[in-house]
C-alpha positions in Angstrom: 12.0 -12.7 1.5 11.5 -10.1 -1.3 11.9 -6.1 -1.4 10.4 -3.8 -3.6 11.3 -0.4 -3.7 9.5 2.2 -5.7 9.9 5.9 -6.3 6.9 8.3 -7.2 7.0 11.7 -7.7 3.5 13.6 -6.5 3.0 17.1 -7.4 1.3 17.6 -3.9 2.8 18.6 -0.6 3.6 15.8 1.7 0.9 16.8 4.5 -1.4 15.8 1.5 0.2 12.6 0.0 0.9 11.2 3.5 -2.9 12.0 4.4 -4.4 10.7 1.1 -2.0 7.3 1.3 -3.7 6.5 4.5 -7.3 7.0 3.6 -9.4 3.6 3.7 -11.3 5.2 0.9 -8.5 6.1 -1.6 -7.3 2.7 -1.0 -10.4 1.6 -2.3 -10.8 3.6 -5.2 -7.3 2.8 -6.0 -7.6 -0.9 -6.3 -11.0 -1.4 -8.0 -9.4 -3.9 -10.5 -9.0 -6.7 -7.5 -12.4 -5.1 -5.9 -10.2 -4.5 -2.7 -12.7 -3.5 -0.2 -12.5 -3.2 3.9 -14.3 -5.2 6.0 -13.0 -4.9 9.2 -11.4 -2.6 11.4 -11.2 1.3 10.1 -13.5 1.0 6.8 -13.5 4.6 6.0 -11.4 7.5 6.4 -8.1 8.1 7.2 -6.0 5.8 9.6 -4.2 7.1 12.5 -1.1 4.9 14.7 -2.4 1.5 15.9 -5.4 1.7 13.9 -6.1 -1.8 11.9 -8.2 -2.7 8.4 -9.3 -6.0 7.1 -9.1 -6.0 3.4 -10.9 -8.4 1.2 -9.8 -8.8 -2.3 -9.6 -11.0 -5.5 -6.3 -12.1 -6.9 -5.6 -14.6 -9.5 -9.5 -15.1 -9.5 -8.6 -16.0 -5.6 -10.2 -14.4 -2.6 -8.2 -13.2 -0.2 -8.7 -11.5 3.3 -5.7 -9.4 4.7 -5.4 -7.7 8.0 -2.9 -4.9 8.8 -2.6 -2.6 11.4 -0.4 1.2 10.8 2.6 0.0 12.8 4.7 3.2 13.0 3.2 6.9 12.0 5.7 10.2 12.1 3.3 12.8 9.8 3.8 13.8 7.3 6.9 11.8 6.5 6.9 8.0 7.1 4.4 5.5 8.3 4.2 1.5 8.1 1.5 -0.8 7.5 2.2 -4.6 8.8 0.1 -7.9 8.2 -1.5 -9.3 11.4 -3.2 -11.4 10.2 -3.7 -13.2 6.8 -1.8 -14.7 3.5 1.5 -13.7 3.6 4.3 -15.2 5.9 5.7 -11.4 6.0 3.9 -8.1 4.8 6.1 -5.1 6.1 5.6 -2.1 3.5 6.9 0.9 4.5 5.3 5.0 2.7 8.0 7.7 2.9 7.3 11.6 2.2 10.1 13.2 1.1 9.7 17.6 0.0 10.8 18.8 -3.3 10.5 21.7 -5.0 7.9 20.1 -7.5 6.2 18.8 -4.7 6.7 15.1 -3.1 9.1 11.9 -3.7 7.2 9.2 -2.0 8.8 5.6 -1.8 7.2 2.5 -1.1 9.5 0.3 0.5 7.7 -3.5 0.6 9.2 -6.3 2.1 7.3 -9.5 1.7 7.4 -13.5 1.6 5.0 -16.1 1.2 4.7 -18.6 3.3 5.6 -22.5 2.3 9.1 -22.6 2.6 11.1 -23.2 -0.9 7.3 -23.4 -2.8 6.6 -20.1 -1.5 9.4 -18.4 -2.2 9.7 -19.6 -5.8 6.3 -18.8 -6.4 7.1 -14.4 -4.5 10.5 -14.8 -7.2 8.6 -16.1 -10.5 5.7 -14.4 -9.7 4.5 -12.4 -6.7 7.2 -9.5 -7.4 6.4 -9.3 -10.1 2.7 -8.7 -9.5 2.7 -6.8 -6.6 5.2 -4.5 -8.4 2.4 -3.6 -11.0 -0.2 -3.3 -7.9 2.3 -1.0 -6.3 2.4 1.0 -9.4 -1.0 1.4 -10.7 -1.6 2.4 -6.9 0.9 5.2 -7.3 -0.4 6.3 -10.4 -4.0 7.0 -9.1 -2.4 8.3 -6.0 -0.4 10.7 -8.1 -3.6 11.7 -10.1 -5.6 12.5 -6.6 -3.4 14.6 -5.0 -2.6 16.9 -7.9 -6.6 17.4 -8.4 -8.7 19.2 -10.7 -7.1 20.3 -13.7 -7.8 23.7 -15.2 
């Protein structure tokens, strides 16, 4: 199995980072590269506990369809998102909301494996961290760029 942990800092309170991370339609807009879309479950607004989404995306000019469901939810300051259902062996990726004076340190905390025995975890080492590490970012980076808002 693989971790990834990442740190952002979001010059938004948590309230609005943790509300923002959980909207179907941020998560949308956020991954337009892979034309991540939601076609099942919630397909719009903002999740809540127990609520589940079917994503549909394109990786490595692959389609893939992903079901998760929001696992554990304590607003503003943590909540999970598991895999039900779909390509991974494991998905477990845990949002945590953290207050500072400049606004919010939120960390991703991802724990994943593919499935496929020894194959499948060479291929998450050489190349899935790797990858999902740069999703994980660009992710953050829009995320960051939303919940600051208009500049003057």
């Amino acid at each position: 199995m693989q971790t990834i942990v990442l740190t952002a800092h979001l010059a938004a309170p948590p309230e609005a980072c943790f509300e923002e991370s959980l909207s179907v339609d941020a998560h949308t807009a956020s991954m337009s590269r892979s034309g991540e879309r939601a076609v099942g479950g919630v397909t719009t607004g903002v999740m809540r506990l127990g609520d589940t989404v079917t994503w549909r995306a394109r990786h490595f000019g692959l389609p893939f369809t992903m079901t998760s469901v929001i696992s554990a939810h304590d607003a503003p300051h943590r909540f999970v998102d598991e895999q039900v259902a779909g390509p991974f062996g494991r998905w477990w990726h845990e949002h945590r909301f953290e207050a500072v004076d400049t606004g919010t340190v939120m960390t991703d905390v991802v724990e994943f494996a593919s499935p496929a025995g020894p194959l499948g975890r060479a291929v998450d080492h050489l190349v899935l961290t790797r990858y999902m590490t740069r999703l994980l970012r660009t992710r953050n980076a829009w995320l960051a760029d939303a919940v600051r808002g208009p500049r003057g």
